[in-house]
Backbone as CSV, one residue per row, in Angstrom:
resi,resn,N_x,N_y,N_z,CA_x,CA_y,CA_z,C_x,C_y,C_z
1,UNK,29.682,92.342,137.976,28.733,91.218,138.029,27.382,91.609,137.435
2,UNK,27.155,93.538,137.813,25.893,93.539,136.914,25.526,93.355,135.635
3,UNK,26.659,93.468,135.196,26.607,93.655,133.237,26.854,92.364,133.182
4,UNK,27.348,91.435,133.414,27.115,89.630,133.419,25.659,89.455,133.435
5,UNK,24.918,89.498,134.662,23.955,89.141,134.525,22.944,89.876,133.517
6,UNK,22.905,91.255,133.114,22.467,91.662,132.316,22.336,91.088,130.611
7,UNK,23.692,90.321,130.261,24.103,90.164,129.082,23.392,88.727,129.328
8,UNK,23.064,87.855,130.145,22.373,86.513,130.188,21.197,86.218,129.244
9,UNK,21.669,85.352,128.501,20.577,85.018,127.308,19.538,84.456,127.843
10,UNK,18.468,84.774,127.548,16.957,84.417,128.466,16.258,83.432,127.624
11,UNK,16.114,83.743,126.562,15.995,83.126,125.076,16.896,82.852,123.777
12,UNK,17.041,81.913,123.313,17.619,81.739,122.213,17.182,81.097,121.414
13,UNK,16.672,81.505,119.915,15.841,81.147,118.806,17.030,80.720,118.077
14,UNK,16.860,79.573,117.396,17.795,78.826,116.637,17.069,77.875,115.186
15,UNK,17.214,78.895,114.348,17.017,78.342,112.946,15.088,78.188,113.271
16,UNK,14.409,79.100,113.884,13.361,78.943,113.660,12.052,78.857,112.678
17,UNK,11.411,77.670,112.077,10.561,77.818,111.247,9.031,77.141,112.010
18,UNK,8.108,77.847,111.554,6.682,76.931,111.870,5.472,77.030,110.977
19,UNK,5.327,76.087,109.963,4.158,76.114,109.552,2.993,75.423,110.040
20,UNK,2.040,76.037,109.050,0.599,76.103,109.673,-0.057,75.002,108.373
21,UNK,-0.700,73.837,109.181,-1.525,73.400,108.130,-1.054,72.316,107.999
22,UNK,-1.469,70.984,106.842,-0.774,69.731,106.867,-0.913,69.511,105.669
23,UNK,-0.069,68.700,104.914,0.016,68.589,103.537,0.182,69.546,102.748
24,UNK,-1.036,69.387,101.746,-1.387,70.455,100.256,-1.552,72.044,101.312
25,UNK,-2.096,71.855,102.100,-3.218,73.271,103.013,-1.545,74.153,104.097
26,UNK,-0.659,73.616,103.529,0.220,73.967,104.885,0.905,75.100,104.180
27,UNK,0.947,76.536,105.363,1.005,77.561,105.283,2.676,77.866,105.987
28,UNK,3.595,78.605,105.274,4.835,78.702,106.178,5.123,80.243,106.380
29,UNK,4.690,79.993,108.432,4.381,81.205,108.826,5.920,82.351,108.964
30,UNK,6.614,81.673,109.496,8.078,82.188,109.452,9.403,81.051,109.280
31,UNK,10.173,81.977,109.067,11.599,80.861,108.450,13.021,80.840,108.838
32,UNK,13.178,79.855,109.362,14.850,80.662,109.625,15.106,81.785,110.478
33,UNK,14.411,81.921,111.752,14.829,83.271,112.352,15.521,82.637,113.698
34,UNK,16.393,83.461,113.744,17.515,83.331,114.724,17.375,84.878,115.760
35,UNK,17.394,84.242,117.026,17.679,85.844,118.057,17.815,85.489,119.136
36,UNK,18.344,85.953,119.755,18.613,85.855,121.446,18.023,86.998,121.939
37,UNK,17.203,86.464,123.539,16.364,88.132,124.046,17.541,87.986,125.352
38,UNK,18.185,89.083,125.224,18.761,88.855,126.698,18.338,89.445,128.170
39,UNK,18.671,89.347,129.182,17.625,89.983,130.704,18.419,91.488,130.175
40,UNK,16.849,92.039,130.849,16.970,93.742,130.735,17.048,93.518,129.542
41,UNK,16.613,93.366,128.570,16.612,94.204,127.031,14.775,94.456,126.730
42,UNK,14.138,95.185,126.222,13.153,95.392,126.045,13.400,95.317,124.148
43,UNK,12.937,94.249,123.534,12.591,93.671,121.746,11.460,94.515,121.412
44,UNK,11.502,94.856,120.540,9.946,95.225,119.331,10.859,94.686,118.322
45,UNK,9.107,94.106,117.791,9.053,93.689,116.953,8.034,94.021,115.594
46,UNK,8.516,94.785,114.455,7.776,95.306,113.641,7.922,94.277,112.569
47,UNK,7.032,94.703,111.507,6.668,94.226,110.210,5.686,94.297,109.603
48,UNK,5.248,93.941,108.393,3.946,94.209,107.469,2.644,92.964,108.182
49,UNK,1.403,93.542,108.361,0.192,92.440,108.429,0.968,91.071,107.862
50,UNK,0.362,89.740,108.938,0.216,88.729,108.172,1.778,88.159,108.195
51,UNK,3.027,88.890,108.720,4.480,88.722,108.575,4.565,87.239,109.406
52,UNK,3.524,86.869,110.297,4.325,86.090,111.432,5.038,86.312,113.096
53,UNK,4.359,87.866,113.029,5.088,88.615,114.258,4.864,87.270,115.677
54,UNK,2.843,86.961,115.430,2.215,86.712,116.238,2.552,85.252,116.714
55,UNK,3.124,84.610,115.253,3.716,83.255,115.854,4.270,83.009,116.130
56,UNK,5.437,84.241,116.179,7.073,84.168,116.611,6.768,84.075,118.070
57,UNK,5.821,85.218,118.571,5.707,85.161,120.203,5.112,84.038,120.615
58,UNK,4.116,83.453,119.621,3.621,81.950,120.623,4.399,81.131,120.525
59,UNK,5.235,80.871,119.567,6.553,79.939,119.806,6.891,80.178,121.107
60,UNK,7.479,81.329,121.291,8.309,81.937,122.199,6.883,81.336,123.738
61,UNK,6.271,81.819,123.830,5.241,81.442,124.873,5.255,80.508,125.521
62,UNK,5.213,79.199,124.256,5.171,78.031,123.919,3.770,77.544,123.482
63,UNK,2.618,78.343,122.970,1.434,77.890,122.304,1.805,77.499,121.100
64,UNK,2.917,77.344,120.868,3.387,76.506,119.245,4.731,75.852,118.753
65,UNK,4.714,74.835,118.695,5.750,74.372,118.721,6.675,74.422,117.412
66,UNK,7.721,74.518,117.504,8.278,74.654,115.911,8.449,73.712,115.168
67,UNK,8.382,74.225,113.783,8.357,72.909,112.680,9.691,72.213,112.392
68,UNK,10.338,72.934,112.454,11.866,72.953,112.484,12.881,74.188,113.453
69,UNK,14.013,73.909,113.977,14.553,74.769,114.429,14.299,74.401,116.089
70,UNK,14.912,75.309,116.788,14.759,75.195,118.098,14.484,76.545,118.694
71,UNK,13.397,76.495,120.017,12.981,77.978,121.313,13.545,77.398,122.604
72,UNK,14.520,77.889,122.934,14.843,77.498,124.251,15.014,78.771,125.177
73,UNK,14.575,78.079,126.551,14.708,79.025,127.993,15.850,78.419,128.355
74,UNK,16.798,79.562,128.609,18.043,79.159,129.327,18.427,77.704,129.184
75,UNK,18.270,77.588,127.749,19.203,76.449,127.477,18.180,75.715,127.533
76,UNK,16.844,75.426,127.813,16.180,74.265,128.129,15.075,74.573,126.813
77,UNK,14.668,73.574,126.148,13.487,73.379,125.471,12.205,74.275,125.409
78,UNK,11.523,75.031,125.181,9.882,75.155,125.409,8.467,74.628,125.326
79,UNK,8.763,73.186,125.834,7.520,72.858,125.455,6.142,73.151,126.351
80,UNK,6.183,74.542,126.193,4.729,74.357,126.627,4.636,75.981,127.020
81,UNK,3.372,76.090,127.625,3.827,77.651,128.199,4.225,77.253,130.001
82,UNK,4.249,78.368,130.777,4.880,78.416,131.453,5.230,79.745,132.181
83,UNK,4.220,80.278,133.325,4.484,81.187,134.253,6.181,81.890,134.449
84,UNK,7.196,81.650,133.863,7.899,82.381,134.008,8.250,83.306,132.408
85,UNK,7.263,82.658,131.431,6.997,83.716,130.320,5.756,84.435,130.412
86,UNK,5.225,85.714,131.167,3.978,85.871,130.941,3.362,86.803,129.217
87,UNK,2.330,86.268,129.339,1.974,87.301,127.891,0.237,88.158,128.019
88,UNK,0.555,89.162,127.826,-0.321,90.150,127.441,-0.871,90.318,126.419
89,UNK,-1.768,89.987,126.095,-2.695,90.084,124.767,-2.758,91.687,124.316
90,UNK,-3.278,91.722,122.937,-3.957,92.629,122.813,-5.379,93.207,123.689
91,UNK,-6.288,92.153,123.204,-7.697,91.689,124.235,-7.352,90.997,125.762
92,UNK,-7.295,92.034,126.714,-6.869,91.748,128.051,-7.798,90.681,128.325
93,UNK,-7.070,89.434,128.599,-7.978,87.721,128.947,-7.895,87.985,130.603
94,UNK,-9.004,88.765,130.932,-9.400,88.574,132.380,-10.454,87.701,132.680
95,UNK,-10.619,87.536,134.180,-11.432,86.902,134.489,-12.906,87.728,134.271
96,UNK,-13.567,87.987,133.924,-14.882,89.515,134.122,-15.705,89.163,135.384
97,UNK,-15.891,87.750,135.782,-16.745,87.928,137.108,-15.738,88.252,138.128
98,UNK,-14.498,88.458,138.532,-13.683,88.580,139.410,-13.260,89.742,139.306
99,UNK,-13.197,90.125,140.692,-12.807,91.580,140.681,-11.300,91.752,140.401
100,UNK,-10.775,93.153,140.424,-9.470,93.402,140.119,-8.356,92.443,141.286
101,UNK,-8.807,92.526,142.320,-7.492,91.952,143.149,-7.895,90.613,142.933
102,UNK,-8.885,89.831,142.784,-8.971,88.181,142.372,-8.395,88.369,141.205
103,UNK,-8.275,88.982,140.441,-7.809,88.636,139.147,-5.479,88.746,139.008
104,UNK,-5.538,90.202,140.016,-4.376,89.597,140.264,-3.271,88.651,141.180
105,UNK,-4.425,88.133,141.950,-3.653,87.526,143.007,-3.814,85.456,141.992
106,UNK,-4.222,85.862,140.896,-4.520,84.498,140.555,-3.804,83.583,140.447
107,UNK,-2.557,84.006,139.841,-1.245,83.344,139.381,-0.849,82.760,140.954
108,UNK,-0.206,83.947,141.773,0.147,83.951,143.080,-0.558,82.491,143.723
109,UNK,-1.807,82.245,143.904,-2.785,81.459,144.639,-2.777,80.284,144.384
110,UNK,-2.492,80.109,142.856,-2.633,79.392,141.859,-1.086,78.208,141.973
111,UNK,-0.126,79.080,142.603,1.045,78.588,142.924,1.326,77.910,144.208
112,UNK,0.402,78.257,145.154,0.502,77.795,146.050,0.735,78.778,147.455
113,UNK,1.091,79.963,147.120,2.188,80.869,147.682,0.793,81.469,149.361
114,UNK,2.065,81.329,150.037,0.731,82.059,151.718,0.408,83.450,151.419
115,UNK,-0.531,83.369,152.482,-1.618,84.506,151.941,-1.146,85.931,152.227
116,UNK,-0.328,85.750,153.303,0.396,87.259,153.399,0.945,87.705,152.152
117,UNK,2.328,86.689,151.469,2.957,86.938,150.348,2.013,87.169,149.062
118,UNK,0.930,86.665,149.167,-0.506,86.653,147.618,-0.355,88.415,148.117
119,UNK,-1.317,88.631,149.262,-1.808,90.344,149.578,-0.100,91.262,149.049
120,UNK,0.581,90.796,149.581,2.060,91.826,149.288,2.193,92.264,147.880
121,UNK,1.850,90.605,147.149,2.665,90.627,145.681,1.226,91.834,145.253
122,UNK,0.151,91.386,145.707,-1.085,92.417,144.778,-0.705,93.568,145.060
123,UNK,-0.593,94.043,145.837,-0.822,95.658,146.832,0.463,96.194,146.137
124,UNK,0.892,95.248,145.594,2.878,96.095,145.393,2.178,96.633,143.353
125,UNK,1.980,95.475,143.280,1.542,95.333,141.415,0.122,96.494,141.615
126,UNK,-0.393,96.363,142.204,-1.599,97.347,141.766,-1.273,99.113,141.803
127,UNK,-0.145,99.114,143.020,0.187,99.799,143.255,1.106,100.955,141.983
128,UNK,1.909,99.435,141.184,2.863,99.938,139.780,2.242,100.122,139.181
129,UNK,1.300,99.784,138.908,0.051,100.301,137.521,-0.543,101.309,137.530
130,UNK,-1.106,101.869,139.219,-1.756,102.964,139.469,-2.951,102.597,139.777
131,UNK,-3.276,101.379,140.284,-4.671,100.671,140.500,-5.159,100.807,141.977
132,UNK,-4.268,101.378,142.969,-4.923,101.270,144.220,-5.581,101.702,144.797
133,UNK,-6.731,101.456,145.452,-8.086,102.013,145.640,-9.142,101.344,145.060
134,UNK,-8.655,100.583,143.903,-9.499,99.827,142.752,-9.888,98.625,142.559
135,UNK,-9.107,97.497,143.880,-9.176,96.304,144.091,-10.311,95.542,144.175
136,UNK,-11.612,95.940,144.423,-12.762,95.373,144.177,-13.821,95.653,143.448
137,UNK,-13.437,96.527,142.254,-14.273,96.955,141.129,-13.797,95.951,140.161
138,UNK,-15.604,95.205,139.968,-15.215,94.185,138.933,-14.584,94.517,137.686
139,UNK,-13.899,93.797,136.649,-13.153,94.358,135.754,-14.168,94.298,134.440
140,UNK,-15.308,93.851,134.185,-16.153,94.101,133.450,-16.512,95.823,133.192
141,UNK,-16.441,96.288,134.789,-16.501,97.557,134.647,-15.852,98.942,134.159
142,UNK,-14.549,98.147,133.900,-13.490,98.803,133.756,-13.201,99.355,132.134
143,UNK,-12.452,100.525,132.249,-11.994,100.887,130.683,-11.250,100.349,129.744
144,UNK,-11.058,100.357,128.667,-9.935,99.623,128.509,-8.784,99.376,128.754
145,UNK,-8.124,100.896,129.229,-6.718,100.736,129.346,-7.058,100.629,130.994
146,UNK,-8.033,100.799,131.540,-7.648,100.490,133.184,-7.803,98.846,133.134
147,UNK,-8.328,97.859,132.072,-8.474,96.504,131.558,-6.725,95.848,131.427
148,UNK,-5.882,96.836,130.547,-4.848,96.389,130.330,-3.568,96.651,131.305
149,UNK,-4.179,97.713,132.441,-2.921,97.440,133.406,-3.701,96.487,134.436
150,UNK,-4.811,96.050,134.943,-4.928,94.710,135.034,-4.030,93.685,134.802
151,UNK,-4.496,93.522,133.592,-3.751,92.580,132.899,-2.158,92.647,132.784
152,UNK,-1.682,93.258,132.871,-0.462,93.806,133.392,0.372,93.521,134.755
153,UNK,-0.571,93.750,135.640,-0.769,93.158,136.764,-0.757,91.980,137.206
154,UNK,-1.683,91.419,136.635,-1.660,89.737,136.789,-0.468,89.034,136.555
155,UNK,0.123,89.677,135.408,1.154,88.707,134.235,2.612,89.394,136.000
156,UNK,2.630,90.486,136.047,3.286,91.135,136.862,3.948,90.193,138.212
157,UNK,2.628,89.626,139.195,2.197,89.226,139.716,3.003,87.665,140.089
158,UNK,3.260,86.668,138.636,4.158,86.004,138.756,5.754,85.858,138.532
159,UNK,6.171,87.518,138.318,7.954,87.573,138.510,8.149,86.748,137.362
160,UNK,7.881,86.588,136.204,8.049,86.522,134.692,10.036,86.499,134.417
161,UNK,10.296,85.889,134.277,11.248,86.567,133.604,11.701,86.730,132.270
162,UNK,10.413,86.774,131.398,10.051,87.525,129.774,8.542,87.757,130.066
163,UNK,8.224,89.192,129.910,6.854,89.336,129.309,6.731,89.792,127.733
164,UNK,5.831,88.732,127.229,5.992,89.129,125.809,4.686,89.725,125.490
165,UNK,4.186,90.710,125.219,3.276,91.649,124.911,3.119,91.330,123.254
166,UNK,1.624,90.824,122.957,1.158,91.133,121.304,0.318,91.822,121.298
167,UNK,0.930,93.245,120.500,-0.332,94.456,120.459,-0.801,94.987,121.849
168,UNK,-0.427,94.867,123.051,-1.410,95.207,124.107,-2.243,96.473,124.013
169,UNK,-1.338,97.417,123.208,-2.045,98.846,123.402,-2.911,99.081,121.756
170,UNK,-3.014,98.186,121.017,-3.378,98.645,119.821,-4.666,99.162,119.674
171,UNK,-5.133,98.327,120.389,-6.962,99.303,120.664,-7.393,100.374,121.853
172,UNK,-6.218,101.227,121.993,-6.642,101.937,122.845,-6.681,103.579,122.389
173,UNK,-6.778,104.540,122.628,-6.760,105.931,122.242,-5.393,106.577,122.196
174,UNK,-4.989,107.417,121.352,-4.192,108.031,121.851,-3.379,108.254,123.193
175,UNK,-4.036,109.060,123.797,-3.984,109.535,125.277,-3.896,108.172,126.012
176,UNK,-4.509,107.253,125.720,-4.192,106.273,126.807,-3.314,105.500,126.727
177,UNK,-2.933,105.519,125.351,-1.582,104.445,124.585,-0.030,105.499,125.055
178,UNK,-0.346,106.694,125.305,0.831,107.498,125.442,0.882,106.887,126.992
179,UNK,0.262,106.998,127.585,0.132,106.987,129.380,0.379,105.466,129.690
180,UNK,0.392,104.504,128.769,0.404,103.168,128.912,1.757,102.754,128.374
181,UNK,2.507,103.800,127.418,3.776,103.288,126.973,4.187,103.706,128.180
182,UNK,3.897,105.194,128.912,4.982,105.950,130.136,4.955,104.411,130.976
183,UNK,4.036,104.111,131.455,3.989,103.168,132.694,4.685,101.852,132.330
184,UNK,4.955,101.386,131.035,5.327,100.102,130.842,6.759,100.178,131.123
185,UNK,7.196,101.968,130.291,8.405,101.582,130.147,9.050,101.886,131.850
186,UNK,8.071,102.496,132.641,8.697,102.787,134.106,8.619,101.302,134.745
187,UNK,7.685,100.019,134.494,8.207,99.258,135.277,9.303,98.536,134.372
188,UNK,9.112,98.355,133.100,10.683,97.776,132.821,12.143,98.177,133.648
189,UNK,11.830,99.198,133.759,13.373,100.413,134.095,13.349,99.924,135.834
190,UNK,12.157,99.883,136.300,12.540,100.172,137.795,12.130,98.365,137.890
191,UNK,11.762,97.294,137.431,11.589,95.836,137.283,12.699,95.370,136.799
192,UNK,13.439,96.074,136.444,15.005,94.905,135.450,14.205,94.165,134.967
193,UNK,12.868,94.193,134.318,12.059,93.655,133.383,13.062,92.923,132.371
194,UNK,12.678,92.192,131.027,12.794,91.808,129.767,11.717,91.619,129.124
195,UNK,11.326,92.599,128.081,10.439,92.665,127.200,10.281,92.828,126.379
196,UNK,9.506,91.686,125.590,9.187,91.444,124.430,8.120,91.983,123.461
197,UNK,8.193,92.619,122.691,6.492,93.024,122.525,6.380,93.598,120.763
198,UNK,5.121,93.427,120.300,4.938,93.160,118.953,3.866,94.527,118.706
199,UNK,4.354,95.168,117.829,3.323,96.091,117.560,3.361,96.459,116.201
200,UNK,2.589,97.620,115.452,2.609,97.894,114.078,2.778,99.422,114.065
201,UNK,3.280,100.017,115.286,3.642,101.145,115.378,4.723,101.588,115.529
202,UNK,5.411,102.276,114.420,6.846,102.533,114.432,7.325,103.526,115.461
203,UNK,6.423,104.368,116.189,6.543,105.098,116.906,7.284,104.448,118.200
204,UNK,6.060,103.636,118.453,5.591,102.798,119.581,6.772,101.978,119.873
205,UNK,7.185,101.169,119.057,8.385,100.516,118.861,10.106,101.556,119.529
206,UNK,9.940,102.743,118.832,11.286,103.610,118.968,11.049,104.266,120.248
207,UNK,9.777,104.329,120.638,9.936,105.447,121.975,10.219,104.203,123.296
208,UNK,9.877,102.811,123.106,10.008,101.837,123.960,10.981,100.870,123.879
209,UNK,11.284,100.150,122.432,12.750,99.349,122.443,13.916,99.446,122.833
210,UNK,14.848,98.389,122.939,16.141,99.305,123.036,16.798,98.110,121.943
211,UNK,16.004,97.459,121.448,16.080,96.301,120.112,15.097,96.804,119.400
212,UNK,15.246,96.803,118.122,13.525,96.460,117.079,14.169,95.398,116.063
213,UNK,13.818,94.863,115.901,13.778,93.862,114.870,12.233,94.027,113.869
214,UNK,13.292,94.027,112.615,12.256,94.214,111.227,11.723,93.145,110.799
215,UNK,10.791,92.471,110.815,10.660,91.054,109.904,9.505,91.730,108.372
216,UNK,10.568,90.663,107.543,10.060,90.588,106.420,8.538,90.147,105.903
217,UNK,7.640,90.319,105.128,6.335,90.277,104.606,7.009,87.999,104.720
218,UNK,5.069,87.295,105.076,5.082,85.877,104.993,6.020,85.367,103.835
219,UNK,6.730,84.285,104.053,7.107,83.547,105.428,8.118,84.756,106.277
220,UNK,8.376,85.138,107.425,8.779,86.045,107.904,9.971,85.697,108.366
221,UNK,11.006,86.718,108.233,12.023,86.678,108.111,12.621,87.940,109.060
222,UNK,13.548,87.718,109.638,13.957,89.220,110.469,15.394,89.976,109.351
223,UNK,14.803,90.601,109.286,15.430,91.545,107.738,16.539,91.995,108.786
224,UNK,16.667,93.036,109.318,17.192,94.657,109.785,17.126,94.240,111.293
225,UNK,18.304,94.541,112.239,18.380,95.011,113.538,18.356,96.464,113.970
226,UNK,18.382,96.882,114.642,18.233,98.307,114.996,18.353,98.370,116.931
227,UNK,19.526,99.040,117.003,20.004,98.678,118.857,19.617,100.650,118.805
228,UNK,18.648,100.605,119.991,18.865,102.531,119.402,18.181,102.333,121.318
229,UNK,18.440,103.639,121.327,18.776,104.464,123.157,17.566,105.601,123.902
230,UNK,16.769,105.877,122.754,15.533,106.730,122.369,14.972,106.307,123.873
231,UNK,14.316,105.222,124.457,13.637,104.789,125.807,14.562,105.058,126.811
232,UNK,15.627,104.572,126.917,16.361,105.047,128.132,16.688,106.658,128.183
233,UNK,16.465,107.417,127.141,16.847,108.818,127.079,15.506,109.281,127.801
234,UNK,14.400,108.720,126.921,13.297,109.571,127.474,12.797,109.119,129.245
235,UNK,13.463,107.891,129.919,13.070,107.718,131.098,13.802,108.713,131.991
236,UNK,15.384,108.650,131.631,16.061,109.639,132.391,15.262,111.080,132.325
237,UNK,15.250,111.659,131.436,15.459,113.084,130.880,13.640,113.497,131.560
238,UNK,12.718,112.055,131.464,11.081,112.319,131.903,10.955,113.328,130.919
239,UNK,11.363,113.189,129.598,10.610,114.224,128.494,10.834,112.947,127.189
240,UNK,9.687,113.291,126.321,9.584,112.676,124.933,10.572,113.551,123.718
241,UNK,11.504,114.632,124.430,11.414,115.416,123.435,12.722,114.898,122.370
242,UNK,12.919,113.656,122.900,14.000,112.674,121.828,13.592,112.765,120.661
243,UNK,12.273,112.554,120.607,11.670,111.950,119.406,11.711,112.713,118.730
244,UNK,11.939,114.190,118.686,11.602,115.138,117.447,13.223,115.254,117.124
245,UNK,13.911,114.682,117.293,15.852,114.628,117.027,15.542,114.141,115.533
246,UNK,16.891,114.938,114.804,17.018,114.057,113.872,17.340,112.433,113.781
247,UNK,18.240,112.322,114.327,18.398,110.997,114.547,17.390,109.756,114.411
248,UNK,16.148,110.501,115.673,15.202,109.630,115.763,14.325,109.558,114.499
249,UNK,14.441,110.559,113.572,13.325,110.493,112.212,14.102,109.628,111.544
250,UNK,15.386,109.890,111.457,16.344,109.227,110.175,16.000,107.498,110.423
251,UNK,16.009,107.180,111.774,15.922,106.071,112.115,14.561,105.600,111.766
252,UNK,13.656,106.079,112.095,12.289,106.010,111.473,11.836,105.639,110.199
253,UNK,12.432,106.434,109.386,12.820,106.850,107.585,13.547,105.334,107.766
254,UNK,14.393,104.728,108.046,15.098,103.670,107.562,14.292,102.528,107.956
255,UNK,13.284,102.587,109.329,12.497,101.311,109.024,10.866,101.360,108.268
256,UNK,10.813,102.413,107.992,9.263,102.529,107.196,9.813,101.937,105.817
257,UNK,10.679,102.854,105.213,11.435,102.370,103.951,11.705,100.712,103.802
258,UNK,12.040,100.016,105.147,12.195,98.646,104.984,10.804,97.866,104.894
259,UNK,10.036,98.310,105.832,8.290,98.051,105.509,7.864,97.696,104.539
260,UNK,7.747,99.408,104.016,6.837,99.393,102.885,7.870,99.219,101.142
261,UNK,9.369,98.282,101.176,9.441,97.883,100.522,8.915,96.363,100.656
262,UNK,8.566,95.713,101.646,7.973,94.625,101.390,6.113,94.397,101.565
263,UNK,5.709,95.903,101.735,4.217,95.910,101.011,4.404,95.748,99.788
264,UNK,4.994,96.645,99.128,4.813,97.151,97.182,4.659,95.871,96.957
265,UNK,3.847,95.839,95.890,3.663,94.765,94.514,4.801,94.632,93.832
């Protein structure tokens, strides 16, 4: 029964296109892309600047509706967004006058839910991020990446069943983008999460997917699949040292090569 529910299509993209603009001025952001996200799968999504990554996920969100084609949740339509897709920005959209636990109990409150169950759901989420102790330090104050497990938190907070991440970690340091992939990919693994998430780091992509999808330079197109095991190796094993495998370069080598044939002139 577990691998049933595992294999459950969460999303299904069907002949997706959406342009931007009206008439003479109209821009066609992506074309024709087809995918299913199923529960428990963690997607990246790579490609060149400007591909369309960003509109694929607001489709998916529902901040955009398609021009043609169909986004459906479990069979149903997307019109609109909707607390059981949460999304993570790059630029963590917090509240800044509210402290960390107002900010994640918002969704929760926001739903209606009693106040015991609001305190549980925070104390449990602050707890997965590594935030506890931290509940009333406004988030103005905060670093960036202590900004984005916040935000993490919040989205956390309403039991999602897709979080689609654009860029979350792209402006952060090294050191904190390494410590922010460890933690994402530990609540996927220990959340039966499904996640979605868009980045321009091929790294980033292989040490966390267990999908990548390539899309092609505007109008965007999903070129190349790639099903690879690299994240579940490194959660078991609690070492990165996958990544220096051949395997994992060759795999690397085959999506840079797909890239940067659709940079060249």
């Amino acid at each position: 029964m577990e691998l049933v529910k595992e294999q459950e299509v969460l999303i299904d993209i069907q002949n997706l296109t959406v342009e931007y603009g009206k008439k003479k001025n109209t821009i066609l952001a992506i074309e024709d892309i087809n995918l299913e996200i199923r529960r428990g799968e963690f997607i990246c999504i790579l490609g060149p600047s400007g591909c369309g990554k960003s509109t694929l996920l607001k489709t998916i969100a529902g901040y955009l509706n398609p021009t043609s084609g169909r986004c459906l949740m479990q069979g149903q339509p997307i019109n609109g967004p909707d607390w059981h897709r949460g999304v993570v920005f790059q630029s963590p959209t917090l509240y800044p006058w509210m402290s960390i636990k107002d900010n994640v109990e918002f969704g929760p409150r926001m739903r209606g839910l009693p106040e015991k169950e609001i305190v549980e759901i925070r104390e449990h989420f602050l707890k997965q991020v590594k935030l506890e102790g931290f509940e009333d330090k406004p988030t103005f104050e905060l670093s960036g990446g202590m900004k984005q497990r916040v935000a993490l938190a919040r989205v956390l907070a309403n039991y999602p069943q897709v979080i689609l991440m654009d860029e979350p970690l792209g402006a952060l340091d090294a050191f904190t983008r390494a410590n922010m992939q460890k933690l994402i990919r530990g609540i996927w693994k220990e959340n039966n999460s499904t996640i979605f998430l868009i980045t321009h780091d091929i790294d980033e992509a292989l040490a966390l997917g267990t999908r990548i999808e390539v899309m092609s330079k505007r109008p965007g197109k999903i070129l190349r699949e790639f099903n690879v095991e690299f994240t579940n190796t490194i959660y078991k094993e609690d070492s990165d040292h996958i990544m220096y495998s051949e395997k994992y370069f060759q795999t690397k080598k085959e999506i840079l090569d797909i890239i940067n044939s659709q940079t060249e002139e």
